[in-house]
N, C-alpha and C positions, 0 to 999 in steps of 0.2 A: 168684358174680357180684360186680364190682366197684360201689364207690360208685359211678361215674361212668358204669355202666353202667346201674345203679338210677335216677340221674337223666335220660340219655336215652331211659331206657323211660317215665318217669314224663312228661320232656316229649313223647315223639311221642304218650301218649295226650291228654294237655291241646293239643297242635296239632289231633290226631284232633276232641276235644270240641268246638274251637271252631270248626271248620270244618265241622261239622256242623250246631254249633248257626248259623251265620252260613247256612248252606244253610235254612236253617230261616227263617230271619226274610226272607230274600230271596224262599224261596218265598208266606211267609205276602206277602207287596207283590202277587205276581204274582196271587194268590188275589182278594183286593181289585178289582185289576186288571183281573179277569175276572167278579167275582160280587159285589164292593163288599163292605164289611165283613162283611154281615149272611152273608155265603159261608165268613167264617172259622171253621171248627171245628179241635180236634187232631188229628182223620182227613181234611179237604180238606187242610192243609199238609203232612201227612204224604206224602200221594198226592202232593202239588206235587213236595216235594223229593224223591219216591224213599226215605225212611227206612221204618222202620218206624214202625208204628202209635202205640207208645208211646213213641216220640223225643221228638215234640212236648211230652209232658206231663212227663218226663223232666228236659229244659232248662227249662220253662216251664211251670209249676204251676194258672197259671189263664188261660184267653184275655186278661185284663187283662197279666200279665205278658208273653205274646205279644205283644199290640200296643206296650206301652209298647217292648219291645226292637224292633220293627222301627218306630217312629217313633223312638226315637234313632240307629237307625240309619239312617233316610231323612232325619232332621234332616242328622246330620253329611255325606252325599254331596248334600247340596243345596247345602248352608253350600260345601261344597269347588267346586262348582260355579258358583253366585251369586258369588263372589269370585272364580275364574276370569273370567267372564265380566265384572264388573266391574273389575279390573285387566287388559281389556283397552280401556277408557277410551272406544271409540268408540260413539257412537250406534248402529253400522248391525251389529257385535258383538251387542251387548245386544238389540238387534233381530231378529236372525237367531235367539240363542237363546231366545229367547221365541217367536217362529212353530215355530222346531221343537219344544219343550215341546206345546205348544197344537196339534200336528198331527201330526211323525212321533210325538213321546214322550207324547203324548195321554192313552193310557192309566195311564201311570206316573203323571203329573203330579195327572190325576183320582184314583185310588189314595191320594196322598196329601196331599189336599185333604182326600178324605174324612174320611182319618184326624185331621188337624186340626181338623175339623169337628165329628167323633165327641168332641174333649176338652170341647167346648162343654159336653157331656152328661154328661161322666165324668169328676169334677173331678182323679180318680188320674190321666188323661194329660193331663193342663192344662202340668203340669214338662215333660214329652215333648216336647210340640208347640209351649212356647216356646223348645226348645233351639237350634234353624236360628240364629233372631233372638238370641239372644245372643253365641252361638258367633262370627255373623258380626257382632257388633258388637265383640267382644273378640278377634276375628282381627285387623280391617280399623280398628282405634283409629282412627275418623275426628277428620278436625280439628273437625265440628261431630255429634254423634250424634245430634241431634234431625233435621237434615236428612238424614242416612244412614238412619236410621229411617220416614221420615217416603218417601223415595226406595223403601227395599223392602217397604213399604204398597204405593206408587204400581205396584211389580209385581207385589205380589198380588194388586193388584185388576187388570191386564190378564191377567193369568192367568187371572184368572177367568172375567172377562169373554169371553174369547177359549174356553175350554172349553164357557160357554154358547152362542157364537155357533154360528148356522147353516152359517158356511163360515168354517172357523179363519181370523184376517188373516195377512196374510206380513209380510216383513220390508220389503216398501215402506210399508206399510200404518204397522206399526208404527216404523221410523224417526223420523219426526216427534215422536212423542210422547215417545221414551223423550230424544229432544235435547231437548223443551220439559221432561223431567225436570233433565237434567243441565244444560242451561244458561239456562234460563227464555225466556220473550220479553219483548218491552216492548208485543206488544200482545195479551195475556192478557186473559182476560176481568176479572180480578182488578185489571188495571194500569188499565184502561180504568176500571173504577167507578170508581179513585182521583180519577182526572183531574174 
C-alpha cells in the first residue's frame, strides 16, 4: 500500500468518526427534545441515532462531555443563525424568525434553553452555553457591543417569553417589538419618565 493510500484510509476513518460522532450530538438535541435533559443517557442517544450502544461512550466519556459537545454545537448553528437573521436588517425578518422558533421550531428552541439552563447548575457547561454570545459578538464586531449585547438579551428574553406563552405570538405580534429593539421610540416608557 502506498503512502497516500495509508493517508486516505486514515482520512475516510476520521470523516467516518466525525460523522458519527456529529450523528450523535445531533441525536443527543433530539433526545432533549423529546424527554428534556433528564431523558439523556448513552443508550437513549444511542437509540436516537441508530449507532451502537457503545458509540455514545466511545466519542463521549461522561454525559457531561455529551452535553458540553452538543451545546457547542447548538451554540455555533444558533450564532450562524441569529446573524443570519440579523444581517437581514428588517424588523418583520427577525420577527418572522422568532414566531417560527417559538412555534414551528418549538421544540428545538426549548431543547436548548434547556441546556442553557442546565449550565446554571453545572458550572463545567457555563464555557458551552456562553459560546452563541461570543461567537456572535466576535462574528458581527458591532460598532457598539454593549447595545449588540444588550439587543440579543432582548431576544432571549421573547424567546422565552413566547415558549412560555399559551399561544406562541406570530410575527405581527412580534414586529413592533423587535423595531422598538432596533430603532427605539420616543414615546417609551423610559423616554416618558425622562420628560
Amino acid at each position: 500500500m502506498t503512502a497516500v493510500a495509508d493517508i486516505q484510509k486514515v482520512d475516510g476513518r476520521k470523516a467516518r468518526g466525525e460523522k458519527k460522532r456529529r450523528a450523535i450530538v445531533e441525536a443527543t438535541l433530539r433526545v432533549i427534545e423529546r424527554d428534556g435533559v433528564a431523558g439523556v443517557t448513552h443508550r437513549s442517544v444511542a437509540r436516537e441515532a441508530g449507532v451502537p450502544t457503545t458509540a455514545p461512550t466511545y466519542y463521549f466519556a461522561t454525559l457531561d462531555d455529551l452535553l458540553i459537545a452538543t451545546l457547542l454545537w447548538s451554540a455555533e448553528a444558533m450564532c450562524d443563525d441569529v446573524l443570519k437573521i440579523i444581517a437581514s436588517g428588517t424588523p418583520r425578518e427577525i420577527a418572522r424568525s422568532l414566531a417560527k422558533a417559538v412555534d414551528e421550531n418549538r421544540g428545538r428552541t426549548l431543547a436548548e434553553y434547556e441546556l442553557y439552563l442546565l449550565a446554571g447548575r453545572r458550572p463545567e457547561l457555563k464555557p458551552a452555553a456562553r459560546r452563541w454570545l461570543d461567537l456572535a459578538t466576535e462574528v458581527a464586531k458591532p460598532a457598539d457591543p454593549v447595545a449588540f449585547r444588550a439587543f440579543l438579551a432582548a431576544i432571549d428574553g421573547l424567546l422565552m417569553q413566547g415558549l412560555i406563552a399559551d399561544v406562541a405570538p406570530n410575527e405581527a405580534e412580534l414586529e413592533p417589538i423587535v423595531s422598538f429593539l432596533i430603532c427605539g421610540r420616543d414615546d417609551s416608557p423610559a423616554a416618558a419618565r425622562e420628560e
